[in-house]
N, C-alpha and C positions, 0 to 999 in steps of 0.2 A: 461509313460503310460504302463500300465501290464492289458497282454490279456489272460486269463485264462478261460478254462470251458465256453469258448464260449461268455464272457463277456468283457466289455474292462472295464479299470476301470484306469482314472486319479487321481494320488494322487498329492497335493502342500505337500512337508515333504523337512525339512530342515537335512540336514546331515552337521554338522562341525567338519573338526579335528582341533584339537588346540593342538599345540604340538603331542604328543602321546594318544590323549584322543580326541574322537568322540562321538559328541552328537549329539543328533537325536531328533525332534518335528514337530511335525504340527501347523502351525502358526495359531495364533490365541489360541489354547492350555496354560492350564498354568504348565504343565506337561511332561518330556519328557524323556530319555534316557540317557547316561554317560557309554563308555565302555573304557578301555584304551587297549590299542593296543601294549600288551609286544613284538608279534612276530615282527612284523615291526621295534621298538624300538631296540629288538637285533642284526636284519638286519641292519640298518642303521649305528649301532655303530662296526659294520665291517668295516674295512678299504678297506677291498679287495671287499666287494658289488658290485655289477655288478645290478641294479635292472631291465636292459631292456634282459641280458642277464638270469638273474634268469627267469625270465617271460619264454623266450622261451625253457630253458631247463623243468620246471616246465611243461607244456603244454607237451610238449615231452615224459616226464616221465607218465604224465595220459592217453597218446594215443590219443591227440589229432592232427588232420592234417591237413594241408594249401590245401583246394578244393577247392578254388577260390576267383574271386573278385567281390565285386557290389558296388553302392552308395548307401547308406543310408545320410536320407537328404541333397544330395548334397555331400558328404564327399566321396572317393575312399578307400572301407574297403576291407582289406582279410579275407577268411570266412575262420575261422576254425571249425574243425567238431569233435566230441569224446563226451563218455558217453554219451550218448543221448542228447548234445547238441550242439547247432549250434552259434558262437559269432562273430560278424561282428567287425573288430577293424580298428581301425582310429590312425593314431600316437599315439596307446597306450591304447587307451581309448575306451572300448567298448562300440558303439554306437546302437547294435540290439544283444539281446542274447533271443533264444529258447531252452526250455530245456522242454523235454517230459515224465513227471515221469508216471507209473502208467498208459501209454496209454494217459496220459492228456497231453496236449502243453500248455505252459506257455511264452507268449513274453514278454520282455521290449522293449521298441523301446524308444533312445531320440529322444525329440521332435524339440531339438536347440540345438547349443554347440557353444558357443562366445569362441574366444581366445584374447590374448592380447587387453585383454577389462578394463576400468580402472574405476575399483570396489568400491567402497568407504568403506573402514575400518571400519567401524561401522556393518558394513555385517560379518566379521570376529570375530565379541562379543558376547561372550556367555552372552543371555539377564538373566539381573537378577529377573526380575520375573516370571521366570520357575524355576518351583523345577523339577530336574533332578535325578531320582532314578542312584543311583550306581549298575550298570549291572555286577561289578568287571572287569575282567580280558578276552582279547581273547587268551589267552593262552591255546592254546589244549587239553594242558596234566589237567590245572587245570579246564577246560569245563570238561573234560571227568571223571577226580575226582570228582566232585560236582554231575553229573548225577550218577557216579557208585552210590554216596552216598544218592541221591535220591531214587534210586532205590531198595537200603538195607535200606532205612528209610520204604519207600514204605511194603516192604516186611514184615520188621519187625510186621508193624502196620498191617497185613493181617495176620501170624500168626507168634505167640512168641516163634518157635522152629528155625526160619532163625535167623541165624548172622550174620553182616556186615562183609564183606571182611578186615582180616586188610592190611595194607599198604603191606605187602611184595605181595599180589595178584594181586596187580594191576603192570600190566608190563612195564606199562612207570610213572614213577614217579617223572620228574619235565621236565622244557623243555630241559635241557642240556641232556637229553637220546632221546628227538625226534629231536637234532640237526644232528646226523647219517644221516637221509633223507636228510635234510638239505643240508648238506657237502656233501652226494651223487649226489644230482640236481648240484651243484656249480661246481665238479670237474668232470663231466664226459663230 
């Protein structure tokens, strides 16, 4: 459920990862999403990965802090608090996140969270009649490529005296230059 603008608003949306690739639909849809997940991908082909240890240095590095505990549905969360937001977590897994952009409050709250529940594999199949647009890549650097390049497409088309930035302008140019952070969260 996501409470925004004073509204609540339940969505049913299926999110699956499969391997390194996360697709997303609304059931019933015959239409959906497909984004692969390089950063995760690189993470996990770390031998030295730490993923509950990453979490908390990460959170650390954004200024986020441990203000207390509550239940959410039943569950004993610790609240953490930073940038304007508030995330309630349960062994891992954020079960209430508030985040206030712009003066606005934004909630998710889950509604249930089953564990050791025995799922039937067929829940796990990416169904074959949805066509899944390829969303490409959640890689950062190639996110932030693709927009700078929108935005010199953008520009160009507004007037014909802008030129797109070449490659030496943009300051992080693949993900091995945004692993610095990375390896800074990991080792301190």
């Amino acid at each position: 459920m996501t409470k925004s603008f004073g509204q609540k608003i339940e969505k049913n949306e299926v999110k699956l990862s499969k391997g390194m690739d996360i697709y997303q639909w609304i059931p019933g849809t015959k239409t959906g999403t497909k984004i692969h997940n390089s950063i995760v991908e690189d993470l996990m082909n770390d031998p030295n990965f730490n993923a509950e240890e990453f979490g908390k240095r990460t959170m650390d590095q954004l200024g986020f802090e441990k203000i207390g505990t509550e239940s959410i549905i039943g569950k004993p969360c610790e609240i953490y608090s930073g940038m304007g937001t508030k995330i309630w977590i349960w062994n891992g897994i954020a079960l209430k996140t508030d985040v206030k952009v712009l003066g606005q409050k934004t909630t998710w709250t889950a509604t249930s969270v089953k564990v050791n529940e025995n799922v039937p594999s067929s829940k796990f199949e990416v169904p074959s009649d949805i066509k899944f647009e390829d969303m490409g890549n959640l890689d950062p650097v190639e996110m932030m490529n693709k927009s700078m390049e929108q935005q010199d497409e953008e520009a160009n088309n507004q007037t014909d005296s802008v030129k797109s930035k070449s490659e030496e302008d943009v300051p992080v140019k693949s993900l091995k230059d945004l692993k610095g952070f990375l390896k800074k969260i990991k080792t301190e």
